[in-house]
Structure formats: C-alpha cells, structure tokens
PyMOL Python script that loads the backbone (N, CA, C, O; Angstrom):
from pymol import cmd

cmd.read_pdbstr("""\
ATOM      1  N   UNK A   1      50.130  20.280 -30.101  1.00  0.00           N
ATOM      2  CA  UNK A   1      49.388  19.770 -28.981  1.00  0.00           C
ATOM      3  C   UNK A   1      49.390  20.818 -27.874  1.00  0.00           C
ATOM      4  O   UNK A   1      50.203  21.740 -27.934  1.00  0.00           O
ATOM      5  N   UNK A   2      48.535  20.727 -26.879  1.00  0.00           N
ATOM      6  CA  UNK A   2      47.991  21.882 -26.460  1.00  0.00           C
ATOM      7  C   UNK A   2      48.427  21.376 -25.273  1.00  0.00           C
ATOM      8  O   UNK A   2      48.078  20.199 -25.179  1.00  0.00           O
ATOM      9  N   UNK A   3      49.166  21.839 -24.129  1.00  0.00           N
ATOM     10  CA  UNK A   3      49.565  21.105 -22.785  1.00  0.00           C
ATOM     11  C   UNK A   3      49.040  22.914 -21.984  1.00  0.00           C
ATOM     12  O   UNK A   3      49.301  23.991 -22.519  1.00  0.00           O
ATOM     13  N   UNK A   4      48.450  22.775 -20.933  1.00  0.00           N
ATOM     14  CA  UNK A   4      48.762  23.585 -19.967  1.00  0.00           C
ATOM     15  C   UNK A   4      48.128  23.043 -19.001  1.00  0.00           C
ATOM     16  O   UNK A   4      47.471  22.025 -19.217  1.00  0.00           O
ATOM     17  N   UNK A   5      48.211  23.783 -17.345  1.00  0.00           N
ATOM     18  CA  UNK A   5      48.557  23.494 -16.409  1.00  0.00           C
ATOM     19  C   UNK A   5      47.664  24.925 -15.676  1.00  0.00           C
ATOM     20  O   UNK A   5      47.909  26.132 -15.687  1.00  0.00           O
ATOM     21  N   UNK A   6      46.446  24.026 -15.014  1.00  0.00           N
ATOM     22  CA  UNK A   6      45.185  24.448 -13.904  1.00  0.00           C
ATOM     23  C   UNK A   6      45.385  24.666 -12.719  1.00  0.00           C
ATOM     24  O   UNK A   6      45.777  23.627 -12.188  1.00  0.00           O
ATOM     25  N   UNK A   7      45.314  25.557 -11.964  1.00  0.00           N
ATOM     26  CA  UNK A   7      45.051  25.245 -10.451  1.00  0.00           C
ATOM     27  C   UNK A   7      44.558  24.441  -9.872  1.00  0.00           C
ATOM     28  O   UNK A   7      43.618  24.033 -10.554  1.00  0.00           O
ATOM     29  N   UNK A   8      44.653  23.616  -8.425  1.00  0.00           N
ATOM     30  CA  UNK A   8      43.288  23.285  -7.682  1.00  0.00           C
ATOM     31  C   UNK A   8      42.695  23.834  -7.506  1.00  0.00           C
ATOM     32  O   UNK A   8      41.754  23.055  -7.358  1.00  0.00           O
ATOM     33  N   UNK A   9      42.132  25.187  -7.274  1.00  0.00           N
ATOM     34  CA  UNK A   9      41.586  26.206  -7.293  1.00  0.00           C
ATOM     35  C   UNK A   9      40.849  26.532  -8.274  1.00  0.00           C
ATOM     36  O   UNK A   9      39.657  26.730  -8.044  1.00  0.00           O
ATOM     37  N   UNK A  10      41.363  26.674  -9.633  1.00  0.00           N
ATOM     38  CA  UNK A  10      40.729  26.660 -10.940  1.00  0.00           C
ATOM     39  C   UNK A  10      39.667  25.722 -10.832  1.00  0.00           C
ATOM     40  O   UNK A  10      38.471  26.011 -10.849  1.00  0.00           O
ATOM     41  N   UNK A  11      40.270  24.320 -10.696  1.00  0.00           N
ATOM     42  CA  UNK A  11      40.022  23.446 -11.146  1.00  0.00           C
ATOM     43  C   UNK A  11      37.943  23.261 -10.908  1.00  0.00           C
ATOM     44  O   UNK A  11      37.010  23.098 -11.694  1.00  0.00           O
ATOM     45  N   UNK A  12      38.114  23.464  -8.832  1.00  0.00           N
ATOM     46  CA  UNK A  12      36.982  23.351  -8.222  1.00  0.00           C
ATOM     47  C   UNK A  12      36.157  24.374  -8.986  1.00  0.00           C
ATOM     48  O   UNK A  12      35.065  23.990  -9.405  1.00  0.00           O
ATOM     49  N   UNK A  13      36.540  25.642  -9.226  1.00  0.00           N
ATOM     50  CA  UNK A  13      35.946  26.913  -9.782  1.00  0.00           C
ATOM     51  C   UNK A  13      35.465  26.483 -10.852  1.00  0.00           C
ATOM     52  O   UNK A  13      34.281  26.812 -10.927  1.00  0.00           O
ATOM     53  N   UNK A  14      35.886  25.772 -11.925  1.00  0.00           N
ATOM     54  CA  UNK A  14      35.389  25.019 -13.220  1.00  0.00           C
ATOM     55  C   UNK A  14      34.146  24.602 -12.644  1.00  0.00           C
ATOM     56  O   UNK A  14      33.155  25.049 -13.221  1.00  0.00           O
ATOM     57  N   UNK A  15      33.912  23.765 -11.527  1.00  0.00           N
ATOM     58  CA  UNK A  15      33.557  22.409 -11.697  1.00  0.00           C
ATOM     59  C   UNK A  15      32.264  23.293 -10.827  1.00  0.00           C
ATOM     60  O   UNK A  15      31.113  22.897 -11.009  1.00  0.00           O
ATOM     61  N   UNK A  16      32.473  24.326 -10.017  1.00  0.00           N
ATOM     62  CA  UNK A  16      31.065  25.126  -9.223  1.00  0.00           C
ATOM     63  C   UNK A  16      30.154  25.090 -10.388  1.00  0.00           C
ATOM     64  O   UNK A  16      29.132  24.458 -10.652  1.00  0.00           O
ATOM     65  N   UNK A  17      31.048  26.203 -11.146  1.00  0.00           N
ATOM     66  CA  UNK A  17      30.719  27.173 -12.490  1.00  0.00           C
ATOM     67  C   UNK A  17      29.826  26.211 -13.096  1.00  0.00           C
ATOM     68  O   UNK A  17      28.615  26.430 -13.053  1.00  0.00           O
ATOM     69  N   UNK A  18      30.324  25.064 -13.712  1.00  0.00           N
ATOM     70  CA  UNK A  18      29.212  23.831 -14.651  1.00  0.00           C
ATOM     71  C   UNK A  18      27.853  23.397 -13.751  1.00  0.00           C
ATOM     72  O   UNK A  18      26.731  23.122 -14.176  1.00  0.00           O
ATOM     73  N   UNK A  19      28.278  23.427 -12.539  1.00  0.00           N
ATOM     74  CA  UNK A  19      27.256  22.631 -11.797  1.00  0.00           C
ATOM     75  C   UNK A  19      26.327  23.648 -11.415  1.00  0.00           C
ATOM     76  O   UNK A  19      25.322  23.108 -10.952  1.00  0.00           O
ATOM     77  N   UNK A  20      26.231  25.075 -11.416  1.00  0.00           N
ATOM     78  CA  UNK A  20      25.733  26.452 -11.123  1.00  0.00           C
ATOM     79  C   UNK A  20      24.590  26.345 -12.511  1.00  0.00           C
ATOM     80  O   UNK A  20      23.360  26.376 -12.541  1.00  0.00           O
ATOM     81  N   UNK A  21      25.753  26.190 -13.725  1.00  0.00           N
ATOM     82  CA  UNK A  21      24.830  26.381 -14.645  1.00  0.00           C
ATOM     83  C   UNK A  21      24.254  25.076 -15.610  1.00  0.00           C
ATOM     84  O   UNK A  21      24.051  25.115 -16.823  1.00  0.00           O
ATOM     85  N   UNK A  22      24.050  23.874 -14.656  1.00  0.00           N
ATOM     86  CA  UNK A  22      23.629  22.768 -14.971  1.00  0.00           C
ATOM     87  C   UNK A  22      22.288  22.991 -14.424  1.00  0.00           C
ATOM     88  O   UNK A  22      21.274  22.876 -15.113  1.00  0.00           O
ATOM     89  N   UNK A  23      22.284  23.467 -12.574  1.00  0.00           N
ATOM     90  CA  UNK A  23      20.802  23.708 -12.053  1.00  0.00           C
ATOM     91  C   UNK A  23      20.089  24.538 -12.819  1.00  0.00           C
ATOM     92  O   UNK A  23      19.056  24.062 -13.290  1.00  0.00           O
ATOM     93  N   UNK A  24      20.448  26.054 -13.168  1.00  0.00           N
ATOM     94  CA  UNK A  24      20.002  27.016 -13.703  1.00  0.00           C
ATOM     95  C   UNK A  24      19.134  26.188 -14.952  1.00  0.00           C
ATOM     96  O   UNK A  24      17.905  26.137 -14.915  1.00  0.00           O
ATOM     97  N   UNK A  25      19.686  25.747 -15.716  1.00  0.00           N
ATOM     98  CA  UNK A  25      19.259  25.406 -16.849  1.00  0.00           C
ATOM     99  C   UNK A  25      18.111  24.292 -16.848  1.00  0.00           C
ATOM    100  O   UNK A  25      17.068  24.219 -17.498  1.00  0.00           O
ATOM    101  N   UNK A  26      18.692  23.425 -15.858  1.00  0.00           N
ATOM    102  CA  UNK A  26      17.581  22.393 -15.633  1.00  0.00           C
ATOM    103  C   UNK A  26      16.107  23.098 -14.638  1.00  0.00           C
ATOM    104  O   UNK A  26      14.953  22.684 -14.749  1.00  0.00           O
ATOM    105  N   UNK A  27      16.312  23.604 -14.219  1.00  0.00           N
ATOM    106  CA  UNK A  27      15.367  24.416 -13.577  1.00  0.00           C
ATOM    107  C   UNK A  27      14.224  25.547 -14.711  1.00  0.00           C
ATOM    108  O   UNK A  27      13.169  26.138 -14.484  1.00  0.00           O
ATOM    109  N   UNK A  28      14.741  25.474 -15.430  1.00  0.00           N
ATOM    110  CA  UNK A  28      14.082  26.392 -17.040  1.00  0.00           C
ATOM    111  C   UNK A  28      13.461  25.361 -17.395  1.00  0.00           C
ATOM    112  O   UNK A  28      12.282  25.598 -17.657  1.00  0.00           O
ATOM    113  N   UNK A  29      13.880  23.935 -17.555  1.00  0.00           N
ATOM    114  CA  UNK A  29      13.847  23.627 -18.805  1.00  0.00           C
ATOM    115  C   UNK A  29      12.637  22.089 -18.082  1.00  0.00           C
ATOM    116  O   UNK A  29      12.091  21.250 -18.797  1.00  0.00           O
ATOM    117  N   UNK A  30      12.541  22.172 -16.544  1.00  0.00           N
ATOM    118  CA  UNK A  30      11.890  21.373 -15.723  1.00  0.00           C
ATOM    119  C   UNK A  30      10.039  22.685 -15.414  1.00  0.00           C
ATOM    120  O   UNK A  30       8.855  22.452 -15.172  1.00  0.00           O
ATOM    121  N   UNK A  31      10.759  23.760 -15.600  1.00  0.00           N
ATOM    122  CA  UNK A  31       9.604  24.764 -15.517  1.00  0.00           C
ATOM    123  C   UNK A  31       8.724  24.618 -16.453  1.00  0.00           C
ATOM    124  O   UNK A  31       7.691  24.012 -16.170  1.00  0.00           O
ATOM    125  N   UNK A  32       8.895  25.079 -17.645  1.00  0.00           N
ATOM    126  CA  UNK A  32       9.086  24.975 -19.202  1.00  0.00           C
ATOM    127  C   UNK A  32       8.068  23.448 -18.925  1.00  0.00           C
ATOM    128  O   UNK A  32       6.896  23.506 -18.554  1.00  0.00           O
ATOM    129  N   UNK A  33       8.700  22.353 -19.153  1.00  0.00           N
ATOM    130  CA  UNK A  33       7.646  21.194 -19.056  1.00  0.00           C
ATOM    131  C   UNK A  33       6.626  20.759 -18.195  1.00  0.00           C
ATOM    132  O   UNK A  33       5.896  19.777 -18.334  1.00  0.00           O
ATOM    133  N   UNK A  34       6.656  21.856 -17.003  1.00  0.00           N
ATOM    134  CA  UNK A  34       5.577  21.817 -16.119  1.00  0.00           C
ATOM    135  C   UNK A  34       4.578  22.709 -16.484  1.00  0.00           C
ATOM    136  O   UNK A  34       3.446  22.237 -16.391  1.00  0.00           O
ATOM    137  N   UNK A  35       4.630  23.483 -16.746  1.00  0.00           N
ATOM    138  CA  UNK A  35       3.715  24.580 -17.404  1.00  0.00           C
ATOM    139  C   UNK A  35       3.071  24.092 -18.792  1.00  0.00           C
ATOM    140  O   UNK A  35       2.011  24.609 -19.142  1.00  0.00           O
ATOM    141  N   UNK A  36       3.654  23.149 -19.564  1.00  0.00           N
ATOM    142  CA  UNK A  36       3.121  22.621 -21.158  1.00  0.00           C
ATOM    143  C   UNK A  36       2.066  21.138 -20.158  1.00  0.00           C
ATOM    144  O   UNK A  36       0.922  20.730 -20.363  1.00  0.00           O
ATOM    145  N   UNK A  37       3.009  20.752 -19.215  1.00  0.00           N
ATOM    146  CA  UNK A  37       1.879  19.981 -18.608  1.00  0.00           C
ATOM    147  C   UNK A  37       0.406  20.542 -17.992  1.00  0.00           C
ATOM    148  O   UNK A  37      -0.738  20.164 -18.242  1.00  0.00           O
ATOM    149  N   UNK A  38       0.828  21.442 -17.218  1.00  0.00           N
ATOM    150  CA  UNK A  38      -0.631  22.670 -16.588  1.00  0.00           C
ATOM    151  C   UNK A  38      -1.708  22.615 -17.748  1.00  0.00           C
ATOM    152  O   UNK A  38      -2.840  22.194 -17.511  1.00  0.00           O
ATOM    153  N   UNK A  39      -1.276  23.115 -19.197  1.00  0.00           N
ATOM    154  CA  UNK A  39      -2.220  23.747 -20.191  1.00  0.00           C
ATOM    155  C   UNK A  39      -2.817  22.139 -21.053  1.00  0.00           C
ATOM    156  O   UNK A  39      -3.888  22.049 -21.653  1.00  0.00           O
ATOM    157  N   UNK A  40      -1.824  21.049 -20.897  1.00  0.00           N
ATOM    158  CA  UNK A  40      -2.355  20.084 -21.390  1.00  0.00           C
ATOM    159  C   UNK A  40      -3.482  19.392 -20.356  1.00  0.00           C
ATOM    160  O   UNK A  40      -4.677  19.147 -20.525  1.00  0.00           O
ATOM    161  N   UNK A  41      -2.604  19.187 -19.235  1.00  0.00           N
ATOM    162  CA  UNK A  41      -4.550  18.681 -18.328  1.00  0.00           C
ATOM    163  C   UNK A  41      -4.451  19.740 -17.018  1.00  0.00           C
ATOM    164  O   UNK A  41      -3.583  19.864 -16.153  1.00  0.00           O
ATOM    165  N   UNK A  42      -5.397  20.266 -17.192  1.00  0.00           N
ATOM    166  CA  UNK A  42      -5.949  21.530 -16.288  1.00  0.00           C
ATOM    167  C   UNK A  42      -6.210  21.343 -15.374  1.00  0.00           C
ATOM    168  O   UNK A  42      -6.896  20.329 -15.251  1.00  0.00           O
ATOM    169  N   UNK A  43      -5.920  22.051 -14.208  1.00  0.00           N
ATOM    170  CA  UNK A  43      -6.685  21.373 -12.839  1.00  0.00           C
ATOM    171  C   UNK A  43      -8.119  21.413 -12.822  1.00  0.00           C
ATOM    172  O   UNK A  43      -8.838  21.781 -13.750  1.00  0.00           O
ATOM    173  N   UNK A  44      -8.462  21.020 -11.736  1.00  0.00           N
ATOM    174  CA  UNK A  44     -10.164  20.945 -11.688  1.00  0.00           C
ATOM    175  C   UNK A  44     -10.857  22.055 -11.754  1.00  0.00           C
ATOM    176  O   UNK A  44     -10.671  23.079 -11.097  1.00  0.00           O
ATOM    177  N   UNK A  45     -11.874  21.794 -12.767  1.00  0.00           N
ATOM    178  CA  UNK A  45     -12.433  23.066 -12.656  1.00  0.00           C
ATOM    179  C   UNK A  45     -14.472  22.597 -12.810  1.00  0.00           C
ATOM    180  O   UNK A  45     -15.014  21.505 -12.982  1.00  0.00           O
ATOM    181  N   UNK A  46     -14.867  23.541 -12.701  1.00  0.00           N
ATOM    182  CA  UNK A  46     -16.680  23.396 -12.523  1.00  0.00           C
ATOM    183  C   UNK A  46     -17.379  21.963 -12.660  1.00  0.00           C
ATOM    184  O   UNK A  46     -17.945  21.235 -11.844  1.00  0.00           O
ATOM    185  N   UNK A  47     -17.077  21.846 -14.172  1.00  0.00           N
ATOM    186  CA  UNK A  47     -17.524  21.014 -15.080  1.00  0.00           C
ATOM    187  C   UNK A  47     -17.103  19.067 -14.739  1.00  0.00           C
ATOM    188  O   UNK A  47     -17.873  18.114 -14.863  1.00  0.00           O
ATOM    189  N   UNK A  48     -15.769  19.059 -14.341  1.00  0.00           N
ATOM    190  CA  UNK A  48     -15.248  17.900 -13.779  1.00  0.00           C
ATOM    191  C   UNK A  48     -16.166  17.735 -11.798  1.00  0.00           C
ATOM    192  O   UNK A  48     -16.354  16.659 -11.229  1.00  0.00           O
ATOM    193  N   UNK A  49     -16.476  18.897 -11.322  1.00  0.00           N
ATOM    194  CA  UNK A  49     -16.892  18.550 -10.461  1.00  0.00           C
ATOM    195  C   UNK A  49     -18.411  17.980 -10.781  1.00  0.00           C
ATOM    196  O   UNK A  49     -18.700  16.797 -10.606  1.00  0.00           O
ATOM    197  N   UNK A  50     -19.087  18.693 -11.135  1.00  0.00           N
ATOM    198  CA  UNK A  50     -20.485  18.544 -11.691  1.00  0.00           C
ATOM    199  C   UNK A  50     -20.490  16.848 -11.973  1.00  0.00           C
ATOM    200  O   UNK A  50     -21.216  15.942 -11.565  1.00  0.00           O
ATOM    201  N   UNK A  51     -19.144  16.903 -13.004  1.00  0.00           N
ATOM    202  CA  UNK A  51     -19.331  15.145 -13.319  1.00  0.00           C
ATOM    203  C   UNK A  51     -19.137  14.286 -12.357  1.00  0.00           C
ATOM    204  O   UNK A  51     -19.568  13.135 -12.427  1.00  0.00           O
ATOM    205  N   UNK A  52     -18.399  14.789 -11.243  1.00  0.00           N
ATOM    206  CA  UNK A  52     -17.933  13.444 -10.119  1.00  0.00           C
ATOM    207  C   UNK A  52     -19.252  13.629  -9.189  1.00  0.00           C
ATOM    208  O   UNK A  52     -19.554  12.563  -8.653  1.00  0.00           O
ATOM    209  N   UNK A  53     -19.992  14.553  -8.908  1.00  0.00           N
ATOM    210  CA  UNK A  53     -21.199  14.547  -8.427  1.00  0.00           C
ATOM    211  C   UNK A  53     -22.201  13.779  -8.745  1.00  0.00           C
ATOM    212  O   UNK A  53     -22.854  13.110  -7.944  1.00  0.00           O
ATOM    213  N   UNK A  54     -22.421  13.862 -10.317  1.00  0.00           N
ATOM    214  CA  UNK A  54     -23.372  12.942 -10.987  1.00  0.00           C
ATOM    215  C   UNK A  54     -22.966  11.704 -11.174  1.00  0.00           C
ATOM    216  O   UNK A  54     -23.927  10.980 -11.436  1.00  0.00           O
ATOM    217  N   UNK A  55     -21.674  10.987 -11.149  1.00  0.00           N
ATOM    218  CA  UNK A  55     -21.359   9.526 -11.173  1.00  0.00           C
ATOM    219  C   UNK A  55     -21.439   9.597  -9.441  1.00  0.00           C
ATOM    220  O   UNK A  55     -20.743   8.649  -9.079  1.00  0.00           O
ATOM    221  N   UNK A  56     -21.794  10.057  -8.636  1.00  0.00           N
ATOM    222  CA  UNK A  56     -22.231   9.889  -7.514  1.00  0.00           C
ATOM    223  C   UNK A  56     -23.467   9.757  -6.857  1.00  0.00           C
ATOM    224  O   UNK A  56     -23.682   9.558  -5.661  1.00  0.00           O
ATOM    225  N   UNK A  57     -24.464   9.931  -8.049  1.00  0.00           N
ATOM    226  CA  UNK A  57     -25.597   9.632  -7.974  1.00  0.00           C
ATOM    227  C   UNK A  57     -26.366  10.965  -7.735  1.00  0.00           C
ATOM    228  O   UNK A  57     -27.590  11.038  -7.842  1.00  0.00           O
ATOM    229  N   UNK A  58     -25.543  12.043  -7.395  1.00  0.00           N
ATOM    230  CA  UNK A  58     -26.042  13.036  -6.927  1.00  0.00           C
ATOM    231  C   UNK A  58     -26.289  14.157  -8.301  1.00  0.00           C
ATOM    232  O   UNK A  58     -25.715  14.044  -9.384  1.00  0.00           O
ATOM    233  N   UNK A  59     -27.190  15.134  -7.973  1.00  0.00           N
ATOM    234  CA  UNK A  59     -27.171  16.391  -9.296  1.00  0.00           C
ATOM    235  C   UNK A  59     -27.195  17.984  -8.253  1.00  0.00           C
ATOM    236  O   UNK A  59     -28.067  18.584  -7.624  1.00  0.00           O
ATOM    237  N   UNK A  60     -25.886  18.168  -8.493  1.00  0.00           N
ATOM    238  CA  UNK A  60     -25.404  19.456  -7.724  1.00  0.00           C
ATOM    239  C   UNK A  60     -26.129  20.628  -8.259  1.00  0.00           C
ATOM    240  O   UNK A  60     -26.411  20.747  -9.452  1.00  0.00           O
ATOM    241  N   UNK A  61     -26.500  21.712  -7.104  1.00  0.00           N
ATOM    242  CA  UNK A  61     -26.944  22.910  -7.682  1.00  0.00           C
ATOM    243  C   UNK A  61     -25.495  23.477  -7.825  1.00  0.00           C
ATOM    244  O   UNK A  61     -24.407  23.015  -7.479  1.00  0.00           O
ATOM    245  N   UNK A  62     -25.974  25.028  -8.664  1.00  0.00           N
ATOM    246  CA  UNK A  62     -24.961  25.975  -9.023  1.00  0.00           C
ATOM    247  C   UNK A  62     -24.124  26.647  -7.449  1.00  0.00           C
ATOM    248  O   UNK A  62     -23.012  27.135  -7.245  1.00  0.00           O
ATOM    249  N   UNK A  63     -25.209  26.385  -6.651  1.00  0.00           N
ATOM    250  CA  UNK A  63     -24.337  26.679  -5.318  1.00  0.00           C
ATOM    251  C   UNK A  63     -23.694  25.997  -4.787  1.00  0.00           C
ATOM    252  O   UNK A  63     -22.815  26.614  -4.186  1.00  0.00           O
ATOM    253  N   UNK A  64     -23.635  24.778  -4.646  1.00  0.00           N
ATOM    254  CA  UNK A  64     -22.740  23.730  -4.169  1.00  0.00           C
ATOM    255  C   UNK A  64     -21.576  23.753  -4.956  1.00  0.00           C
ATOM    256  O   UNK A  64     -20.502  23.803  -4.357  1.00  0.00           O
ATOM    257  N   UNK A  65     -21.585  23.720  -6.422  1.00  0.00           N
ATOM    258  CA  UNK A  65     -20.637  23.628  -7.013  1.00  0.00           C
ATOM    259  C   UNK A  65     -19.359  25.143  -7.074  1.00  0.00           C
ATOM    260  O   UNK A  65     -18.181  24.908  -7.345  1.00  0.00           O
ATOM    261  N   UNK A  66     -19.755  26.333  -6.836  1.00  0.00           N
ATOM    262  CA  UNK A  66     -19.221  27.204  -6.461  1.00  0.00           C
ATOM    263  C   UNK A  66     -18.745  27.107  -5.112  1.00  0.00           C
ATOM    264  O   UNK A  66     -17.811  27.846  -4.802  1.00  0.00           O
ATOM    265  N   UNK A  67     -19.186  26.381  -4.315  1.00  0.00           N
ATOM    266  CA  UNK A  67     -18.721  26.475  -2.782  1.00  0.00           C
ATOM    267  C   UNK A  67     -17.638  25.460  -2.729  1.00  0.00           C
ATOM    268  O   UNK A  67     -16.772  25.745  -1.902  1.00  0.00           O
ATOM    269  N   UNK A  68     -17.434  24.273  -3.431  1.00  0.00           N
ATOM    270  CA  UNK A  68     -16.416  23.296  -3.578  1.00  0.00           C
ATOM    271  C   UNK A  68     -15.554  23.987  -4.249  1.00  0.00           C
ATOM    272  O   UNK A  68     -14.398  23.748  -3.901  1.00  0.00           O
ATOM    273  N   UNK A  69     -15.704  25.031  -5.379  1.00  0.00           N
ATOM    274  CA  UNK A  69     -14.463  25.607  -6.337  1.00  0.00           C
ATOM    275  C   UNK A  69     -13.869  26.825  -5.071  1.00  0.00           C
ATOM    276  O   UNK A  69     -12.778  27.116  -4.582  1.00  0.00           O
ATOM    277  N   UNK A  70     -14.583  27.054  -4.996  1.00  0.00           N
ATOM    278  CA  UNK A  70     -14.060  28.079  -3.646  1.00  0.00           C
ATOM    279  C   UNK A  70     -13.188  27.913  -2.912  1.00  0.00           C
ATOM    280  O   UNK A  70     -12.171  28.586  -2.745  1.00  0.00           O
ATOM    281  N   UNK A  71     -13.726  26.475  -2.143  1.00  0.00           N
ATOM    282  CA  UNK A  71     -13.169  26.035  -0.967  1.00  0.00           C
ATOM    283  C   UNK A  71     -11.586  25.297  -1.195  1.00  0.00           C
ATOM    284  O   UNK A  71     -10.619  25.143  -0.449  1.00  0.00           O
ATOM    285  N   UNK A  72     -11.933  24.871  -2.893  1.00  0.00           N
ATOM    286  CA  UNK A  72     -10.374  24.251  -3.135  1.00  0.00           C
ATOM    287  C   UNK A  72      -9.350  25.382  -3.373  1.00  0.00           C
ATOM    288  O   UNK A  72      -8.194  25.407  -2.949  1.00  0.00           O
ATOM    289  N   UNK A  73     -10.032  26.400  -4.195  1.00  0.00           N
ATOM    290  CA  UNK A  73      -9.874  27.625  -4.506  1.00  0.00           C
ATOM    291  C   UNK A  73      -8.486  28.082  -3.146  1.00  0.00           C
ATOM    292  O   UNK A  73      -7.259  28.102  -3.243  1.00  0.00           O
ATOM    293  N   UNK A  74      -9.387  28.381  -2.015  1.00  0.00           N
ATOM    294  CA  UNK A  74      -9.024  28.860  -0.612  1.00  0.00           C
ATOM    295  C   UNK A  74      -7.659  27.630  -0.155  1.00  0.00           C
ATOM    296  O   UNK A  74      -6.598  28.037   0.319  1.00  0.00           O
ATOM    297  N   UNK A  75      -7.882  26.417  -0.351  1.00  0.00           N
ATOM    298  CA  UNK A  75      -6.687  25.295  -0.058  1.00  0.00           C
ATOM    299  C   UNK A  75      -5.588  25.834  -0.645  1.00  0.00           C
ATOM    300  O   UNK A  75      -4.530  26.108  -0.078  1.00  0.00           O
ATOM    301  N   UNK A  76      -6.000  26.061  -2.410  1.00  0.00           N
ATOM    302  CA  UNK A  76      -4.558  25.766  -3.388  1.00  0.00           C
ATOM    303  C   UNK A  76      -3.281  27.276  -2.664  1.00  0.00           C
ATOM    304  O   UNK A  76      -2.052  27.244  -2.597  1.00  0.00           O
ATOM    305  N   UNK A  77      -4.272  28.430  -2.240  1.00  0.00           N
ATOM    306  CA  UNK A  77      -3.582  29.777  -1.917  1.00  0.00           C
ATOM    307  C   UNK A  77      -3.102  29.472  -0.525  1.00  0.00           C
ATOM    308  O   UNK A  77      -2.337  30.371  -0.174  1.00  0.00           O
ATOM    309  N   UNK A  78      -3.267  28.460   0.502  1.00  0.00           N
ATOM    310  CA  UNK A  78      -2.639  28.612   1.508  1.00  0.00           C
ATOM    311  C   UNK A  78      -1.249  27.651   1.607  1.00  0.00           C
ATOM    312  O   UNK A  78      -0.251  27.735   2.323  1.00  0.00           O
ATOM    313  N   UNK A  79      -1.693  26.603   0.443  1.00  0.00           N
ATOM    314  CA  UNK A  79      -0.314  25.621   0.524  1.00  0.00           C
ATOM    315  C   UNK A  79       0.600  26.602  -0.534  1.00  0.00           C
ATOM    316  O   UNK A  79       1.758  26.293  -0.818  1.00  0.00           O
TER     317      UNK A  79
END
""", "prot")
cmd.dss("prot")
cmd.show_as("cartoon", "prot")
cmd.util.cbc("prot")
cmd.orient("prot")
C-alpha cells in the first residue's frame, strides 16, 4: 500500500495545475464545436437575403442586396 504525505502547498499547486488544464482543454474542445457549427449553418449570406426580401413582398435589385451584405459586412468587423 502506497501511503505518502503532500504539502498544502502541493496540494493547491495540484489543484491550479488540473483547473489550468481543464480551461485549456475545454476552450479547444468548445472552439472545435463552434466552428463544426459555423460550416453546418452559415451566416447570412446573398441568397437568404434575396429570400427575406421576396417573402416581403418585395424583389431586390443586385444593388440593394450588396449594400445590405456590406453594411452587415461593416457591423460584424466593428463588434
């Protein structure tokens, strides 16, 4: 049987050490499933606008619809 005997010191140092590399890991592995989410539904792009235009009754030119991708475009880079 195996008996030995830790510091308090050790002890906390253990307990940083696990919790250091509990974030690390969860932080990979929370990335990792955000990114498989990104490629599964895409943010908005041309084609989804075009459609919320036309269930709006409306039929967008090619310029309107570039000026909305733009303009969200210009939002997503300042937040």
């Amino acid at each position: 049987m195996f008996l030995f005997e830790i510091e308090v010191w050790q002890f906390i140092l253990v307990i940083v050490m696990v919790l250091v590399a509990t974030a690390v890991a969860t932080f990979f592995i929370v990335r990792k499933l955000f990114q498989k989410a990104l490629k599964k539904n895409p943010p908005i792009n041309e084609t989804m606008i075009r459609q919320m235009m036309a269930q709006m009754g409306r039929t967008p030119s090619e310029k309107q619809v570039r000026a909305i991708m733009r303009s969200m475009n210009e939002e997503n880079k300042q937040n």
